[in-house]
C-alpha positions in Angstrom: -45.1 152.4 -7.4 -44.8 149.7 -4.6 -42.5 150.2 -1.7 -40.4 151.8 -4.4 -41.9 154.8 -6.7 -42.9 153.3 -9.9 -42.3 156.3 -12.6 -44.4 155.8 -15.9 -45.6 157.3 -18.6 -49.2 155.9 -20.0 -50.7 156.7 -22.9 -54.9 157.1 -23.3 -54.8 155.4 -27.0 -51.6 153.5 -27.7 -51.0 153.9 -23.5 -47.3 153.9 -22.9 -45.8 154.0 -20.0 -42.0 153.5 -18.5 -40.8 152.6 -15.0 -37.9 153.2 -12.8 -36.0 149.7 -11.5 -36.9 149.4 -7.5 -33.7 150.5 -6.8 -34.1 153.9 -7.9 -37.9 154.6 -7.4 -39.5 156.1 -4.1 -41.3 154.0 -1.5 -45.1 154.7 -1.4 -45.3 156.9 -4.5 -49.0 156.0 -5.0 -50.5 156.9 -1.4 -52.7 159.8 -1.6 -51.9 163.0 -2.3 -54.3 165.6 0.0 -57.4 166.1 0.4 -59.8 167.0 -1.8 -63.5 167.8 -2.3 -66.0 164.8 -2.0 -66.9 165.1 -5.1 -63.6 164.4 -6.7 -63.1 161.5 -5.2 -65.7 158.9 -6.7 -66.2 154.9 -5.6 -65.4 152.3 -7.3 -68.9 150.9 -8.7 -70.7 148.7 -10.9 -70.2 150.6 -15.0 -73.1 151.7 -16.0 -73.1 150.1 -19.4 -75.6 147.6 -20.5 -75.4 144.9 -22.7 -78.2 146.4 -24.4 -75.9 149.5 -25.6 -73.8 147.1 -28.0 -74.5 145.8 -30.8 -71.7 143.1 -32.5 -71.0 144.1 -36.1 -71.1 140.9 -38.8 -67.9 138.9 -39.0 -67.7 140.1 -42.6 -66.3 143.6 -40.8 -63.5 141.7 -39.0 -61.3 141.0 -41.9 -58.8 138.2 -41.1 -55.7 140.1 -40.9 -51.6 139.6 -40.5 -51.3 137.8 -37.4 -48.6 138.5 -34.7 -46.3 136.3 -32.9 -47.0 135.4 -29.4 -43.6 134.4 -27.2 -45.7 132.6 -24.6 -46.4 128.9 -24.4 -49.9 127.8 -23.7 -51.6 125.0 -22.0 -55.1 124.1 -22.4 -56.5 122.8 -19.0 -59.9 122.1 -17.3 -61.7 124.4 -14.9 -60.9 122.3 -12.0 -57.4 123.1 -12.7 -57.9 126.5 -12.0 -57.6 127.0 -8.2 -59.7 129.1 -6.8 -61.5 130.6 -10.1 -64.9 130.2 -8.5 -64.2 132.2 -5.4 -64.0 135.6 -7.1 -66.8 138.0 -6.2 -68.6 138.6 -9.9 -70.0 142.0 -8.7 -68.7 144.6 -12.0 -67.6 141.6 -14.0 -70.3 140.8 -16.3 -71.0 144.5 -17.5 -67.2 144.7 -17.8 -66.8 141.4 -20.0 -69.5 143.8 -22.2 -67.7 146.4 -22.6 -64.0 144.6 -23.0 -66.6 143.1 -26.0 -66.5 146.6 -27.4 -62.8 146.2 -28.1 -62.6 142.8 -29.0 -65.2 143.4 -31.9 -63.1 146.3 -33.5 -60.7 145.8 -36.5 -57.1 145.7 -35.1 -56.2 148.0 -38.4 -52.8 145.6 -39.6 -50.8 147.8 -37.8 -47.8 146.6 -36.6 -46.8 149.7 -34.5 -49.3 148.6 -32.4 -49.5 146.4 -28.9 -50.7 143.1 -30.0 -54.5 142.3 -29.8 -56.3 139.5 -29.5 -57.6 138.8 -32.4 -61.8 139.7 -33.0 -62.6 137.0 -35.4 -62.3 133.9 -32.7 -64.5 136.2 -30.4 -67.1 137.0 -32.6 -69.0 134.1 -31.4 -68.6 134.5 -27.4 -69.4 138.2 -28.0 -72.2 137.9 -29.9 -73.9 134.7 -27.0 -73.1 137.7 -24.9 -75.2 140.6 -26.1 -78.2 137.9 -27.0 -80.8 137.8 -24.4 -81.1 134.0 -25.0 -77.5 133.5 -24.0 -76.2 135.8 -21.7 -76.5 135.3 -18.1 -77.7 138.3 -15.8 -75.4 140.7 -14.9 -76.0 139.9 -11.1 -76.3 136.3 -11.5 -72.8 134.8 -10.4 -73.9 131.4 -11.1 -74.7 132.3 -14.7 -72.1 134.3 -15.6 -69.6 131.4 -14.1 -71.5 128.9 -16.2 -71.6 131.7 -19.4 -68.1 131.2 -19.2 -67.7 127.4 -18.7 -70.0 126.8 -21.7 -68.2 129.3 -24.3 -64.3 129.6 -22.7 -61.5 127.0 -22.2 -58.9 128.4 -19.6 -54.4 128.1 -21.0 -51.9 127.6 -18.5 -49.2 130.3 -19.3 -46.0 128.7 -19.4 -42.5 129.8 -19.9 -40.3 127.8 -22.4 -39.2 125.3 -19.9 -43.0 124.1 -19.5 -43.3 125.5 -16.0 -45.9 127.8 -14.6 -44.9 131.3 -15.3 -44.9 133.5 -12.6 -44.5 137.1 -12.5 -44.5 140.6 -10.9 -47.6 142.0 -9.8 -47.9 146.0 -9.5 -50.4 148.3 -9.2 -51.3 151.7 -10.6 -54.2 154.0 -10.6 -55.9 157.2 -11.2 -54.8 160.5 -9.3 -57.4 163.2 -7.9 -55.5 166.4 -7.3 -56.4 169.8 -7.0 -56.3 172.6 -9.5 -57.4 175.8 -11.6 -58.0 176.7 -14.9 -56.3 179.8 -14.3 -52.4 180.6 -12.8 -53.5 182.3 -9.7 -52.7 182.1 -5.8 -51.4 178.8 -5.4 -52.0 177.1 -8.9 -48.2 178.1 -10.0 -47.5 174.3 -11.5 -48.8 173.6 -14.8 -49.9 170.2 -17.5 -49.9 170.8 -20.7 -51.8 170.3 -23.5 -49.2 168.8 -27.1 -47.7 171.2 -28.4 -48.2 172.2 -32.0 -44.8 171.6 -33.1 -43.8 168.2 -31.6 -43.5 165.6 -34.4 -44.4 161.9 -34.0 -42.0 159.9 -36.1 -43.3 156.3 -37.0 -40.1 154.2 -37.4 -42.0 151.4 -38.6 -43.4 153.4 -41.6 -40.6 153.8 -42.9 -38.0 150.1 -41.9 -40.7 147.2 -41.5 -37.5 146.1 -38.9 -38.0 148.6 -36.7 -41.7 147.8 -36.3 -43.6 149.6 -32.9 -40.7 151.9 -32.8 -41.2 155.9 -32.7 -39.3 158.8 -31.6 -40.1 162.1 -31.2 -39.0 165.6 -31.7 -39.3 169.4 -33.6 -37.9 170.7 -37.2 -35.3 173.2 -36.6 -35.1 174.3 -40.2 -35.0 171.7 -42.5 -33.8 169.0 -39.3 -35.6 167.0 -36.6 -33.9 167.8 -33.6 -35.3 166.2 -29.7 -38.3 168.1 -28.3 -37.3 170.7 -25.7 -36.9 168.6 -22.0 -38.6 169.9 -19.1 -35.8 172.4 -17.9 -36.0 174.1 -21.9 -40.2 174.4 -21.1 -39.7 176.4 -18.6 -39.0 178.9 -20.7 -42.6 180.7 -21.4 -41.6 181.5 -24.7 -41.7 177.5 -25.3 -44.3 176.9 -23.0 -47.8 174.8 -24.6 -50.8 175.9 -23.6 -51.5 175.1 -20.4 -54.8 172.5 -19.1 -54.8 173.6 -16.0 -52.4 174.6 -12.8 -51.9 172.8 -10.0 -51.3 173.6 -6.5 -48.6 171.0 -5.4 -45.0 170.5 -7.4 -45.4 167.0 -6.1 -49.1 166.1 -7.0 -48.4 167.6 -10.3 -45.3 164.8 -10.9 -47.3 162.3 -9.8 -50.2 163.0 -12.4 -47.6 162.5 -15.0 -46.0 159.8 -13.3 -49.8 157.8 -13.8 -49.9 159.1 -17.0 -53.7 160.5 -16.3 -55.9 161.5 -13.5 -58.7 163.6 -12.7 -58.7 167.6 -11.5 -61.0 168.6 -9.3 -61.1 172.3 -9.9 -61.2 173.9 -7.0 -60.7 177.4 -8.3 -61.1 180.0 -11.5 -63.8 178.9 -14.5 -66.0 176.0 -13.9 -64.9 175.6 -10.1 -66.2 172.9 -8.2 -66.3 170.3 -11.3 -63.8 167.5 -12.1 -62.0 167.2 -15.4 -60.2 164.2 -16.8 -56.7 164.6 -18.1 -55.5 161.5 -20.0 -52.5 161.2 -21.9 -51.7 162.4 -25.1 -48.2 162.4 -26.0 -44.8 163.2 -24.4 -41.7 164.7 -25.2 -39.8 161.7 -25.9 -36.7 161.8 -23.3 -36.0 159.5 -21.0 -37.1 159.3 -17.2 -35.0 160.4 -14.5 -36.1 159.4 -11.2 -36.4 162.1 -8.8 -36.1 160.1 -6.1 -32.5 159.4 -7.2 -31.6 163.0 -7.6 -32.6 163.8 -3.8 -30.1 160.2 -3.1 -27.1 161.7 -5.0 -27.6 165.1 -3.8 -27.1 163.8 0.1 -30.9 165.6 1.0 -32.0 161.7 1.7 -31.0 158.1 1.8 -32.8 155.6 -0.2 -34.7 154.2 2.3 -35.8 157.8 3.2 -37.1 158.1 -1.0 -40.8 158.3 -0.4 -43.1 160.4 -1.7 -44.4 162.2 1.5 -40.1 163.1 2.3 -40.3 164.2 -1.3 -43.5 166.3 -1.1 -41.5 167.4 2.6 -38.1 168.2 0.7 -39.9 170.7 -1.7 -42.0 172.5 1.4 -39.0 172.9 2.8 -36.8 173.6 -0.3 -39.3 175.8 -2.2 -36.2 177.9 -4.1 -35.2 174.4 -5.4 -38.1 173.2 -6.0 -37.7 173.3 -10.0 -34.2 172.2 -9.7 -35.2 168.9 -8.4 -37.7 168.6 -11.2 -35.9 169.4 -14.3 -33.7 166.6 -12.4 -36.4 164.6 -14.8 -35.9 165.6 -18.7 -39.0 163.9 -19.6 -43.1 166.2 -19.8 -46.0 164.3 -20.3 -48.9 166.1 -22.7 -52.9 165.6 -22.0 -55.9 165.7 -23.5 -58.7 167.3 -21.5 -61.9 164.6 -21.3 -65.2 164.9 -19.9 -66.1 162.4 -17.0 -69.3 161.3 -18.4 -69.6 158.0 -15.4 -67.4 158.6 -12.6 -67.1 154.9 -11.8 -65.2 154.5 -15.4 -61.4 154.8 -15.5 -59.4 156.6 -17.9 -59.4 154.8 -21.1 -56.0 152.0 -21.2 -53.9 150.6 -24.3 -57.1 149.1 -25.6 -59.0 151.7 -26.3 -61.9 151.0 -23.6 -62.0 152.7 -20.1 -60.5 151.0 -17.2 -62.1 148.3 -14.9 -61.3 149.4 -11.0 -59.8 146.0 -10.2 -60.8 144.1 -13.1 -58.3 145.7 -15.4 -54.5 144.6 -15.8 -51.9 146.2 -18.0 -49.9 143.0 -19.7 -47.1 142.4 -21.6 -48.6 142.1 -25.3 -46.5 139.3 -26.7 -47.3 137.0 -24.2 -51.2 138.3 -23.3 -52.5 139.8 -26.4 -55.0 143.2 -25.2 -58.6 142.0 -24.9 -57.8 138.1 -23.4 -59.3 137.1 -20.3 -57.1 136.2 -17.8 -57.6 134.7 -14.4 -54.9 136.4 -12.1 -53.8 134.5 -9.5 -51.4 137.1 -6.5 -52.3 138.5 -3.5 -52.9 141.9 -1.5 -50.4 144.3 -1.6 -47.5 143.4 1.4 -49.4 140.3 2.7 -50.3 137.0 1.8 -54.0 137.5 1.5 -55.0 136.2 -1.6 -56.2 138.0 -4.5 -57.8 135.8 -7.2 -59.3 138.0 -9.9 -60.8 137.4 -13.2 -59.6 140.8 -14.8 -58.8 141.8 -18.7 -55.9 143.2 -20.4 -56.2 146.3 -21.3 -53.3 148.1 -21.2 -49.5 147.8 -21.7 -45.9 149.5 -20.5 -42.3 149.2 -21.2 -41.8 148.0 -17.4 -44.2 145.6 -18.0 -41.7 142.8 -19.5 -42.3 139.0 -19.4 -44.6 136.1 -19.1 -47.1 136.8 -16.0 -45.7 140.2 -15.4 -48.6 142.1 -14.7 -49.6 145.9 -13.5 -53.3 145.8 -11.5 -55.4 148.9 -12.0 -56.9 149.7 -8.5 -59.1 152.7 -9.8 -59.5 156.3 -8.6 -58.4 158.3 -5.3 -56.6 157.8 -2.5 -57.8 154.4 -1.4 -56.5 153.2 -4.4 -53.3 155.1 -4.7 -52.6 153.6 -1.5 -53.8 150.1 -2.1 -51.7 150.4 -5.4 -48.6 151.8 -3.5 -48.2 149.0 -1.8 -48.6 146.5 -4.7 -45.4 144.3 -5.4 -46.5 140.6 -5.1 -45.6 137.8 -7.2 -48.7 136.1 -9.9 -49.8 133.7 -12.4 -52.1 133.6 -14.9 -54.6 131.6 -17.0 -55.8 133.3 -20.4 -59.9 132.1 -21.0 -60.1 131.8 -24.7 -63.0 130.7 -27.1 -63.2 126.6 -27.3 -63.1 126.2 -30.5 -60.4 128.5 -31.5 -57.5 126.7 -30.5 -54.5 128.0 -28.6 -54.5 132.2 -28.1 -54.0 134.0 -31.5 -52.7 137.9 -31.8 -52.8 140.4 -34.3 
């Protein structure tokens, strides 16, 4: 995304995603799509959840297990070495410091395959001050909550080997609300599938402790595994999954995939009028290829001309090619079909808990374990505005490679598509970590 298209993948559970270099990815690929009904489009409020919905389990259910190498170097400092921590707005925090509680006070499971996690047992105690009445500050109260995190959190300076400040590339992503049907009919000609039943997951790890996190994917074609069929051999109904639902635009349909998951507000067929969730589920395990590129080497545009409203004008006027430009990209993401039970919830990120609109960052996990704290220091997308956020990580991609690179989640519909298309900034961050922990620990 940014003023180049960022193409990802993200999963829902183990949320992956990858992204095109700048170079070769559209400007703007994140503004809004079209029009849709009000309903489909929900703000960005306050979560729902209360503190009184969680309960911490006894530390005796967080066993102590293998713990992960972290590459980053980190600096214990005061609070008055954090500039400008105190000038973030708190509205949403608290209840979502609650709920990133949720996934802090889960067993990490010792698997290795896994992003790194922060690690449950040096949160037990912050987590638990936070769910007791005596201790935790209202969720309103901005002058509690600040003091909340004074009394139980020390903030680290993330460094880079050298002992300087790291500093990093900020991005931004969100959630897509497109148009749809249940049903191929009229329109509704482009489809997202659900996994197919024959696409093996292959745990590399499982098998060579050295190749730890790594998977591939593919299908037995008698007694082999061969790669899963790309997007040009899916178009073949015979290989075709069963389809979630159709959508209307070739473009908006990419674009879901390229987030990884979005919401479908159904505008025809069964259940009409309703929104769905799709979040990710799998893919098919071949590499991106940037459409953007394609158009480029095909003389229909020049770089600079790669954005995704000249894309979306390309196909309208190139509707026999339309497919041609697509299979250009080998790769398919699968979904899942959820129920939107709080629209003001995001789709659910690496960690397992749904999404924060702006107080959720995807990080990279052996430098900002999933769950941490951090204090984001950036600004607004193409200015200098600052934006100084205390967000949590809680999810992950390939693209997202270093010490203070981060990936900002802006939330739903168009206003944040196009806040998040804009989004290339340079950061820093602070991790807030229990006091008497020591230094940030992973597993």
């Amino acid at each position: 995304m940014n003023d180049s298209l960022r193409h990802c993948l993200r999963h829902s559970k183990t949320r992956l995603y990858f992204v095109m270099a700048a170079t070769v990815l559209v400007a703007g690929c994140s503004t809004p799509t079209r029009d849709v009904a009000p309903s489909a489009t929900p703000r960005a409020a306050a979560p729902t959840e209360s503190v009184t919905d969680f309960r911490v389990p006894p530390l005796s259910s967080l066993p102590a297990e293998k713990p992960r190498n972290l590459k980053g170097r980190y600096v214990q400092t005061t609070w008055a070495n954090v500039p400008g921590w105190q000038s973030d707005n708190l509205q949403n925090y608290w209840a979502n410091f609650v709920r990133n509680c949720r996934g802090l006070m889960r067993p990490t499971g010792d698997n290795l395959a896994r992003p790194a996690r922060a690690n449950p047992r040096v949160w037990h105690g912050v987590c638990s001050a936070a769910v007791n009445p005596a201790t935790a500050p209202r969720a309103n109260d901005e002058v509690a909550i600040r003091r909340f995190l004074q009394q139980y959190l020390a903030p680290w300076r993330l460094e880079t080997a050298s002992g300087q400040m790291a500093s990093g590339m900020i991005t931004g992503y969100y959630e897509p609300v497109i148009e749809g049907s249940r049903v191929r009919e009229g329109p509704y000609q482009w489809p997202l599938f659900a996994v197919p039943n024959d696409l093996l997951n292959i745990d590399l790890g499982a098998l060579y402790p050295d190749l730890a996190g790594k998977r591939v994917r593919g299908k037995l074609d008698g007694n082999r595994v061969v790669p899963y069929d790309s997007r040009t051999e899916l178009n073949n109904p015979n290989r075709q999954p069963p389809a979630i639902v159709w959508i209307n635009d070739p473009v908006d349909n990419f674009f879901l995939q390229v987030q990884g998951s979005g919401r479908v507000y159904l505008a025809a067929g069964p259940d009409a009028g309703t929104t769905i969730r799709l979040a990710y589920a799998n893919h098919n395990g071949h590499p991106y290829r940037s459409i953007g590129r394609w158009l480029v080497n095909q003389g229909e545009m020049s770089l600079d001309q790669a954005s995704m409203q000249n894309i979306r004008a390309w196909a309208k006027n190139n509707p026999g090619r339309i497919q041609e430009m697509l299979n250009a990209n080998p790769a398919v993401v699968f979904f899942q079909e959820e129920v939107i039970t709080d629209p003001n919830e995001g789709p659910k990120g690496a960690y397992g808990v749904p999404l924060g609109a702006q107080r959720s960052i995807a990080v990279d996990t052996t430098y900002v374990p999933l769950g941490t704290p951090v204090y984001l220091m950036t600004t607004m997308p193409s200015s200098n505005q600052p934006l100084d956020r205390m967000v949590f990580a809680q999810d992950t991609g390939a693209a997202i490679k270093g010490a203070a690179r981060g990936d900002y989640y802006w939330g739903s519909g168009p206003e944040a598509g196009a806040m998040a298309g804009r989004m290339k900034q340079q950061g820093r961050m602070w991790l807030f970590w229990p006091k008497s922990a020591g230094a940030p620990s992973a597993q």
